[in-house]
C-alpha positions as CSV (number, residue, x, y, z in Angstrom):
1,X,-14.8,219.0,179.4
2,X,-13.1,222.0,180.4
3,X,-12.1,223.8,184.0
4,X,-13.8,226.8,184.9
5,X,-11.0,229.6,185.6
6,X,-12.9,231.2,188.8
7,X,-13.3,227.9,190.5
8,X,-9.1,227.7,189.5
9,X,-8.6,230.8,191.1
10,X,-10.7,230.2,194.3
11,X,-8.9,227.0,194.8
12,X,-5.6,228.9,194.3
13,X,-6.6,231.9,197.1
14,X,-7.4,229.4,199.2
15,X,-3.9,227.2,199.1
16,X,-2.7,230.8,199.5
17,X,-4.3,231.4,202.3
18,X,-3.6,228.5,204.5
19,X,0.0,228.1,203.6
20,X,-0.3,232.0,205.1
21,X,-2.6,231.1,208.1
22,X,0.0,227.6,208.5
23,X,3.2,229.9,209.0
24,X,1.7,232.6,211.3
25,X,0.6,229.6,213.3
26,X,4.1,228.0,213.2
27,X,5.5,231.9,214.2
28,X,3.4,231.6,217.3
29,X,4.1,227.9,218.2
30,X,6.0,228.0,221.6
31,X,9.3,226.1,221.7
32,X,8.4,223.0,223.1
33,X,5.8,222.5,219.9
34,X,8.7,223.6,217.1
35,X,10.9,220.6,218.9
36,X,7.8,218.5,218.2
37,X,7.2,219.2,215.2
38,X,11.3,218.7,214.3
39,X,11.2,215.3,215.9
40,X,8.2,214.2,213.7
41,X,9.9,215.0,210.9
42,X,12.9,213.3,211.5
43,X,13.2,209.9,210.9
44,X,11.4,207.4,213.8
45,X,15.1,205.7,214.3
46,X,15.4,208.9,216.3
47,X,12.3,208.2,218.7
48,X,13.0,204.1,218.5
49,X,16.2,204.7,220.1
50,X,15.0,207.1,222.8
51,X,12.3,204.6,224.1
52,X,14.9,201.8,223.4
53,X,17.2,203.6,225.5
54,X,14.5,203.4,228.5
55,X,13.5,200.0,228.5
56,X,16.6,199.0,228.2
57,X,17.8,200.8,231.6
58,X,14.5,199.0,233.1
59,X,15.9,196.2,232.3
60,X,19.1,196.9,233.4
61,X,17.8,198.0,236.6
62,X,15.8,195.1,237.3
63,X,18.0,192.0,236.2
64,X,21.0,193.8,238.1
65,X,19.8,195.2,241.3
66,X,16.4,193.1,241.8
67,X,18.1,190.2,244.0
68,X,19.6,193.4,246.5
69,X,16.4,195.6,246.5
70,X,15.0,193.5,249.7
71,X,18.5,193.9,251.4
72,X,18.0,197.5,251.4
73,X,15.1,198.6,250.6
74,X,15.2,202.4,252.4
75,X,18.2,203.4,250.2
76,X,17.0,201.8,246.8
77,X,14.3,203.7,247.5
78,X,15.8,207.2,248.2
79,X,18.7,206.7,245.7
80,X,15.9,206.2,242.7
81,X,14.1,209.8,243.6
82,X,17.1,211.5,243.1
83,X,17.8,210.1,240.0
84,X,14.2,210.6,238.9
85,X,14.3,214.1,240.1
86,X,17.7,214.3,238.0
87,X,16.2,213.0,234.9
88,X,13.0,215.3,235.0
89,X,15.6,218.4,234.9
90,X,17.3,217.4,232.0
91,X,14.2,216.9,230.3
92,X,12.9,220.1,231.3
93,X,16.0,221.6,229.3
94,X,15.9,220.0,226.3
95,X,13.5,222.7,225.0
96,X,16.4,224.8,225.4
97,X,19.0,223.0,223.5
98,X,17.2,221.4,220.8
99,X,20.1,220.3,218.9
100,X,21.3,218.0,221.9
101,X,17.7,216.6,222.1
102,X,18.3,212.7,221.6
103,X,21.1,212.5,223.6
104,X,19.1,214.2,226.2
105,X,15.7,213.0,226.2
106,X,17.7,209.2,225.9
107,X,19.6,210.0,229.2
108,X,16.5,211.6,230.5
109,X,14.2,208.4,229.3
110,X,16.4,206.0,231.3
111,X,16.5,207.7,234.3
112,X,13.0,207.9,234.4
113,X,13.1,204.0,233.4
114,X,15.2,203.2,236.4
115,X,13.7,205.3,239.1
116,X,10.1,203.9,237.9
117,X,11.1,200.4,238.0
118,X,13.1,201.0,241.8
119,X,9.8,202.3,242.9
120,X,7.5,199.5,241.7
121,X,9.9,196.7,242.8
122,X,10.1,198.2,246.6
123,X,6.2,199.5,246.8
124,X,5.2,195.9,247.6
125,X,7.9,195.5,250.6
126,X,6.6,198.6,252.1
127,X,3.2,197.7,252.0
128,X,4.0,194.2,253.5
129,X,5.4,196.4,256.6
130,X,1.6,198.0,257.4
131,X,0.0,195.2,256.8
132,X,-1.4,193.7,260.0
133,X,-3.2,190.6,258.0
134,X,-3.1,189.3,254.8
135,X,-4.7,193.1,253.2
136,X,-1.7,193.9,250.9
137,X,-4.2,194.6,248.5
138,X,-5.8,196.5,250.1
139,X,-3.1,198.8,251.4
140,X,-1.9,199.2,247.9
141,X,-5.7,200.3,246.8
142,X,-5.7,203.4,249.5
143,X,-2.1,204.1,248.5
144,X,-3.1,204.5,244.7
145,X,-6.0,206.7,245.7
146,X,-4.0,209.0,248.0
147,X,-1.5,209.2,244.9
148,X,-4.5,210.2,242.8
149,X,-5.7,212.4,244.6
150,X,-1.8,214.4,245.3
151,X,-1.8,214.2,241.0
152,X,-4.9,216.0,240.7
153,X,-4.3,218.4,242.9
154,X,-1.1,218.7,240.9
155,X,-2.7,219.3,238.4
156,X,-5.2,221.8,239.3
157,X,-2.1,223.8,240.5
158,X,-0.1,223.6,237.4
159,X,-3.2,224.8,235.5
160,X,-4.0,227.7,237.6
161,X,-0.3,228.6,237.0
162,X,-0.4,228.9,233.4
163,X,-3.4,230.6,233.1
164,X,-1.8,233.2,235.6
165,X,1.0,233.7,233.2
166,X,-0.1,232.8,230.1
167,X,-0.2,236.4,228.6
168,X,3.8,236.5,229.0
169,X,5.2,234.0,226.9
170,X,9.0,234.1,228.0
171,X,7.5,233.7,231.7
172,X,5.4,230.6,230.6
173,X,8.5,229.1,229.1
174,X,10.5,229.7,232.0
175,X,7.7,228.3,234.2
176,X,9.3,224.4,234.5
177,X,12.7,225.8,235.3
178,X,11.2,228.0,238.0
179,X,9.2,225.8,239.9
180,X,11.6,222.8,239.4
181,X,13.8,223.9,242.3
182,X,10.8,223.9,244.6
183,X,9.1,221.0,244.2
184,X,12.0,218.6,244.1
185,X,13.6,219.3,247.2
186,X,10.0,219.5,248.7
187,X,9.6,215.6,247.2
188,X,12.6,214.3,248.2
189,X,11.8,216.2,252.0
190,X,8.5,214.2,251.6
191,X,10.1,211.2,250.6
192,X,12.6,211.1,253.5
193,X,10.5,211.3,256.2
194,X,7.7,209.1,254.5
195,X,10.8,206.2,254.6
196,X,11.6,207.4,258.5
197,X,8.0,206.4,259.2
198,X,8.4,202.8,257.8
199,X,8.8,200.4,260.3
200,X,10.5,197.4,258.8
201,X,10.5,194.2,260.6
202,X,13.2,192.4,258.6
203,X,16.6,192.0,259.8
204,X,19.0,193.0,257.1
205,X,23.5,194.0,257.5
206,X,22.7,197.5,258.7
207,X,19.7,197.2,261.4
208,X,20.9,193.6,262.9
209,X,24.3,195.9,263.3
210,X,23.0,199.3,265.4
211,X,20.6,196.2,267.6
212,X,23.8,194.1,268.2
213,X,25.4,197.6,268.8
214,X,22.6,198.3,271.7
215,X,22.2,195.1,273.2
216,X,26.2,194.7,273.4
217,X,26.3,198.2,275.1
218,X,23.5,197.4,277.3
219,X,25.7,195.2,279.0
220,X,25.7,191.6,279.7
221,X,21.9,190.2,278.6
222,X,20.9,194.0,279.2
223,X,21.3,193.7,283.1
224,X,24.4,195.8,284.1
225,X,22.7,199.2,282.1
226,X,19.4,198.3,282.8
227,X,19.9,198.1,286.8
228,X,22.0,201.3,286.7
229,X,19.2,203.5,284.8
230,X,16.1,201.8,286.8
231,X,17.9,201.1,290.3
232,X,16.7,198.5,292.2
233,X,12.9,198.0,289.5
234,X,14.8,195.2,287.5
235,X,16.2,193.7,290.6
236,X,13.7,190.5,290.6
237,X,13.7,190.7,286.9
238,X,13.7,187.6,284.7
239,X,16.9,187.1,281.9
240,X,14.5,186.8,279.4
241,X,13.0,190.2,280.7
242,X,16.1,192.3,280.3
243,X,17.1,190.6,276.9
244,X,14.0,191.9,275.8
245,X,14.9,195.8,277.1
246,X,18.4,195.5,275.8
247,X,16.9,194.8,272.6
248,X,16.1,198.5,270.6
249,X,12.2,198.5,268.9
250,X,11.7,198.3,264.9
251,X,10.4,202.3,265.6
252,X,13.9,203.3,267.5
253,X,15.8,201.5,264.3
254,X,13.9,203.1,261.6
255,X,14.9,206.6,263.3
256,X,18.9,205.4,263.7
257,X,19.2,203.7,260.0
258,X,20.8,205.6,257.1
259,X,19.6,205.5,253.8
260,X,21.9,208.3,252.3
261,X,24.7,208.0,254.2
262,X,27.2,204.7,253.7
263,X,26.3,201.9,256.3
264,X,27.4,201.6,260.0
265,X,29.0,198.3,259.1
266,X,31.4,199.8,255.9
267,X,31.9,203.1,258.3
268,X,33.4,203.6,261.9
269,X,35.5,201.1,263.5
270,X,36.0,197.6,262.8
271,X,34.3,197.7,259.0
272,X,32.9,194.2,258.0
273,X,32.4,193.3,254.4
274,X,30.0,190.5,253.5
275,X,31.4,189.0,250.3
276,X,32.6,185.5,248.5
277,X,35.8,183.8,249.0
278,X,37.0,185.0,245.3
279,X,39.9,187.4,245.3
280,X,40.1,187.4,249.4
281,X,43.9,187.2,250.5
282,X,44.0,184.5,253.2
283,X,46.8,184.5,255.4
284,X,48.2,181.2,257.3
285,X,46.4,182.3,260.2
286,X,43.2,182.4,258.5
287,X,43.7,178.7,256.9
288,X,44.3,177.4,260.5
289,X,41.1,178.7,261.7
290,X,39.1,177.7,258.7
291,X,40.4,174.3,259.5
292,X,39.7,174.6,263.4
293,X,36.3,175.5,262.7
294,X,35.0,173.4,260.2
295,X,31.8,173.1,262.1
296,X,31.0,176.8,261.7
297,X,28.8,178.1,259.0
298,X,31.2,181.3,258.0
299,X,34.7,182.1,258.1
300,X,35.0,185.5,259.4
301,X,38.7,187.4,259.0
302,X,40.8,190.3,259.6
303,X,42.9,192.1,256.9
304,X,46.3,192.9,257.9
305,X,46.3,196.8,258.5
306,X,48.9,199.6,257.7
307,X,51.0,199.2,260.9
308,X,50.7,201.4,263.8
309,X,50.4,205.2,263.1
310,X,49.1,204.3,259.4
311,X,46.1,205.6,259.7
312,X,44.4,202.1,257.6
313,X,41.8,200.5,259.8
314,X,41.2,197.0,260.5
315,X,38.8,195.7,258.2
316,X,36.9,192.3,258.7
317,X,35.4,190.1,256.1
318,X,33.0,187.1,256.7
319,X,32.1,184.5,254.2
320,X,28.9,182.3,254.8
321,X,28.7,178.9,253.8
322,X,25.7,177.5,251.9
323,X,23.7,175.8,254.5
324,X,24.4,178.4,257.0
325,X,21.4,180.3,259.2
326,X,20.2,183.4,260.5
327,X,21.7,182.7,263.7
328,X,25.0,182.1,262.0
329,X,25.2,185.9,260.3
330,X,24.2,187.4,263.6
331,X,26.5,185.8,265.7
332,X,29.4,187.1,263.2
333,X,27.7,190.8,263.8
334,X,27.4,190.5,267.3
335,X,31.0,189.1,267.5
336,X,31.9,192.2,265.7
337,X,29.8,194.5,268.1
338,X,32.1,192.9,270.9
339,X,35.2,194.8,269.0
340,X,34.0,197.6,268.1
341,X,32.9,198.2,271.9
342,X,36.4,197.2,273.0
343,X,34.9,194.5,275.0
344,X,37.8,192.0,273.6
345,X,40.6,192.1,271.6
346,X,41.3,188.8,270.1
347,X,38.9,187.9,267.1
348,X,38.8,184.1,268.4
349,X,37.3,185.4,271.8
350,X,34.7,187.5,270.4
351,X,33.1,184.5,268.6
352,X,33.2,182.7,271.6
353,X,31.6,185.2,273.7
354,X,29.0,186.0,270.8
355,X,28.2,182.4,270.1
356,X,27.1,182.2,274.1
357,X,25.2,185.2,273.9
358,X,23.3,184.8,270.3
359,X,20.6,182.7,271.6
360,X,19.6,185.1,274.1
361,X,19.5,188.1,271.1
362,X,17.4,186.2,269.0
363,X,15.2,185.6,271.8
364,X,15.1,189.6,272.5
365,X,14.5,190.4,269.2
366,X,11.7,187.8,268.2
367,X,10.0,189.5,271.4
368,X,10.0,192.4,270.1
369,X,8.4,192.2,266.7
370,X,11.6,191.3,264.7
371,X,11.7,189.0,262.0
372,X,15.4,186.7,262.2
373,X,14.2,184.4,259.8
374,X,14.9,184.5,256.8
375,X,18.3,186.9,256.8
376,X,18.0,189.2,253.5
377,X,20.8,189.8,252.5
378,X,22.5,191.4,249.2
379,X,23.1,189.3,245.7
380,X,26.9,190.4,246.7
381,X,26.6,188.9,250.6
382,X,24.9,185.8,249.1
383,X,28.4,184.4,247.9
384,X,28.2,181.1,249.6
385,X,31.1,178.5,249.6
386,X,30.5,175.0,249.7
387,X,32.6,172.7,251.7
C-alpha cells in the first residue's frame, strides 16, 4: 500500500509549524513559567526534597516546641509571622535566581512549614480565650469566614493589579517585589495589635511576674497605695476588697506583656530562670537550705555574682519538684517581686514574707477572672526533681 506524498508533506508543514508556534510561545513565557518548565524537566528528586524539606520542619516544629506553645502563646505566635513573612520573600526571589532555586524554594518551603504549623497549634488557645461557653466551634467557624472573606478580597486586589500593568511586562514581574514591602509590615502591624486584644486568662512566667510586680507595689494586701490614691473611700474596706484592687485585670496585662521583646523575668533586676537541677552549681549554702526545707515544693537560689562594681547581676534560679502546685510557683515569683522592689534583702526573708502573702494573691486573682490552676509552664520549666 503506498503513502500519498501530499498527505507526507501536510503532516511535515504542520510539525513545522507548531515546533514554530511552540518556541514563539516559549519566547513570550514570563520568567516564573521558564522556571517551571526547568523544574519539570528535571528530575522529581528535585521537587521530593523540596516538599521533604517542609514537612520535615513541621515536624520539627511541632515535636520540639509543641509542649511550650501554651507557655507562651503571644510570642509563638508573633515569632512564626515573621518567619512566614521571611519565607514568602525568598520565594518571591527565586524567579530571579533560578540557578539557586532548590536551595531556595527548600528554605522557603520550611519556613512556610513552621510558621503554618505555629499558627494552627495556637489558633485553638486563642479561641478558648473568647469563648464564654463551650462554642469553640463556633468561634473558629466566624474566624474562618472572616479569613475568607480578607483572601478574597485579596484576591480581587491582586487581580485588578495585574490587569493594570499587564501591558508592561518588566513592571508585572516586578509586581511581588513591590508590594511585598507593604503588605508585610501592614500584616505583622495587624497581627500585633490583633494579639494586644487577646485577653488570656491563664497564668503563665511572664503575666504571674508584672501581677506579683503590682500587687507587691501596691503595698501590703493593696491597702497602703490604695488608701493614699482614694483617701479615706477604702477606709471601711474589707482585706479581701483591696487584694482584689491590688490585683491588675487580664485587659491591663495583655497591654503590659511583651511578645517581641525578652521577658520581664530574664530582663531587669533580679532575673529568675525556671530550669532542672542538671548542670546548676550548688553552693554549701544552697545544700543547707535544700535540707532546711524539705517540706517545700522548689528550691529556689542565687548565683554568686561578679563582685561589687562588676557590673554581673544577681541571677536566681528555682527548681520545682514533681508534686509541686500553682501556689508553689507563685509564691517563688512573688518572693522574687519582694527583691526586685527592695522590700528585703535576704532571700530566706522574702519567702517567708511571700509564703504569708500568697494566699491572699491567689484569692485577688481568682476574683478577677484569672485562671491559677493549672500553672503552664515551658517543656524547659517542667524539669521536676523527685525527692
Amino acid at each position: 500500500m503506498g503513502i500519498d506524498p501530499s498527505s507526507r508533506s501536510h503532516r511535515s508543514v504542520d510539525v513545522d509549524e507548531v515546533q514554530r508556534q511552540t518556541k514563539k510561545k516559549k519566547k513570550k513565557r514570563p520568567t516564573h513559567y521558564s522556571l517551571l518548565t526547568l523544574c519539570v524537566a528535571r528530575s522529581p528528586i528535585s521537587r521530593v526534597l523540596k516538599d521533604g524539606l517542609g514537612r520535615l520542619g513541621r515536624l520539627t516544629v511541632a515535636t520540639k516546641f509543641g509542649e511550650s506553645f501554651d507557655a507562651d502563646l503571644k510570642r509563638f505566635r508573633f515569632a512564626s509571622s515573621f518567619i512566614y513573612a521571611a519565607a514568602l520573600l525568598i520565594e518571591n526571589l527565586t524567579p530571579y535566581v533560578p540557578q539557586y532555586f532548590l536551595p531556595m524554594a527548600a528554605v522557603a518551603n520550611v519556613g512556610k512549614s513552621m510558621g503554618l504549623t505555629t499558627y494552627i497549634s495556637t489558633q485553638p488557645a486563642f479561641y478558648k480565650s473568647f469563648a464564654k461557653a463551650e462554642n469553640i466551634a463556633d468561634i473558629s467557624a466566624k474566624s474562618q469566614a472572616q479569613q475568607m472573606a480578607i483572601d478574597t478580597l485579596g484576591l480581587a486586589l491582586a487581580v485588578s493589579l495585574n490587569l493594570a500593568v499587564k501591558r508592561n511586562a518588566s513592571l508585572s514581574r516586578m509586581l511581588p517585589l513591590i508590594m511585598f514591602p507593604i503588605l508585610v509590615p501592614g500584616d505583622l502591624f495587624s497581627i500585633y495589635h490583633e494579639l494586644r486584644s487577646v485577653h488570656l486568662r491563664t497564668l503563665n512566667v511572664e503575666r504571674a511576674e508584672l501581677l506579683a510586680a503590682a500587687y507587691v507595689a501596691a503595698g501590703d494586701d493593696g491597702r497602703n497605695g490604695r488608701r493614699k490614691a482614694s483617701g479615706c473611700r477604702h477606709a471601711a474596706a474589707s482585706p479581701q476588697q483591696h487584694q482584689t484592687e491590688a490585683v491588675l485585670t487580664p485587659e491591663m496585662v495583655s497591654k503590659m506583656e511583651r511578645f517581641v521583646l525578652p521577658s520581664v523575668a530574664r530582663s531587669g533586676a533580679c532575673p529568675l530562670e525556671i530550669r532542672g537541677l542538671d548542670g546548676r552549681a550548688l553552693t554549701e549554702a544552697d545544700v543547707a537550705r535544700f535540707r532546711a526545707t524539705r517540706g517545700a515544693r522548689y528550691l529556689l537560689t542565687r548565683s554568686v555574682d561578679g563582685g561589687s562594681g562588676s557590673g554581673v547581676k544577681d541571677t536566681y534560679t528555682a527548681t520545682f519538684r514533681a508534686d509541686c502546685k500553682s501556689t508553689d510557683i507563685l509564691q517563688v515569683i512573688l518572693a522574687m517581686a519582694y527583691m526586685r522592689q527592695g522590700h528585703v534583702d535576704d532571700l530566706g526573708e522574702a519567702e517567708r514574707r511571700a509564703a504569708r502573702r500568697v494566699p491572699g494573691f491567689i484569692r485577688g486573682l481568682e476574683a478577677r477572672g484569672w485562671q491559677c490552676d493549672p500553672f503552664t509552664l515551658a517543656k524547659a520549666e517542667r524539669m521536676f526533681y523527685y525527692t
